[in-house]
N, C-alpha and C positions, 0 to 999 in steps of 0.2 A: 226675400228673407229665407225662405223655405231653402235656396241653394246653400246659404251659407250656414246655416242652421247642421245640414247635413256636412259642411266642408268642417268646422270647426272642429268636432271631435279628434281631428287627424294633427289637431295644434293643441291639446287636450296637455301636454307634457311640455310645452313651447313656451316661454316667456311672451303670454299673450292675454292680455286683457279684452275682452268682448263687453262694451259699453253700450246702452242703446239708449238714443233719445226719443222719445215717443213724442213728437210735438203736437197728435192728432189728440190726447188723453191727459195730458198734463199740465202742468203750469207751469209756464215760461222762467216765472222764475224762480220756482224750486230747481230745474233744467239749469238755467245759468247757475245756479250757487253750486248743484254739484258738479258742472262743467271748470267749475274755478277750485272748486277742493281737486280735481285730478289734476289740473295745471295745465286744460286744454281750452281756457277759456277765450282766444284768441280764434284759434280753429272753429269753435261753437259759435264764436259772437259773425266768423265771415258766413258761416249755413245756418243760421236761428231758422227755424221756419221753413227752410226747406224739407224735403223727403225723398226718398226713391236711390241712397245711396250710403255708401260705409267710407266711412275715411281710416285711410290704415294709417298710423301717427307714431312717430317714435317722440314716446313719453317721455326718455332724456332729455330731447331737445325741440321739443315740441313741433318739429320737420313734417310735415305730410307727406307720406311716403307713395299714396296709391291710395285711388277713389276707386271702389267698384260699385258696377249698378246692376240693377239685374239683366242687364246685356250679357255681363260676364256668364260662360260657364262653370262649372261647378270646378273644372280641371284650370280654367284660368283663374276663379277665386282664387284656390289651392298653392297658383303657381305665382301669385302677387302676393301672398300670404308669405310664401317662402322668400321672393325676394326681399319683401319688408324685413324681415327676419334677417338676412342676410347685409344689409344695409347697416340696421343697429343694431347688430353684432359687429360689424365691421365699426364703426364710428364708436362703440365705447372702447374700442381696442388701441385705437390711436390716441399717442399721446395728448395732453392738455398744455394749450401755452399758460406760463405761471400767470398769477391774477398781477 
């Protein structure tokens, strides 16, 4: 956490939410209910209980874009950060087929 703590600031003006589940501290399911008010509750429900990793998720569409663990460096954080960003940017930009 310590790398990305330091990488976030530099997405500080970015369409980016930093979410943290604490499963070591909290209760499961205070955790689930606010995993379902953001509309990630599918993503939560496949990692409940796990630890040691960030899921980058495009909140439109609830897509997981990129896991980092702390293998990554701070410069690859950074640069999975931008691609996520790049992805849903890209994806709200394309049209919608009608309902």
């Amino acid at each position: 956490k310590p790398k990305l703590a330091r990488v976030a600031p530099r997405f500080s003006m970015a369409p980016v939410e930093f979410v943290e589940f604490n499963f070591t501290i909290a209760d499961a399911a205070a955790l689930r209910a606010r995993a379902e008010a953001l509309g990630i509750a599918p993503v939560y429900d496949a990692a409940a209980g796990a630890t040691g990793f960030t899921v980058l998720i495009d909140a439109e569409t609830g897509l997981v874009l990129d896991t980092l663990t702390q293998n990554f460096s701070e410069k690859a954080m950074g640069d999975a950060l931008s691609r996520a960003l790049a992805i849903a940017s890209y994806a709200e930009e394309q049209p919608r087929a009608a309902p």
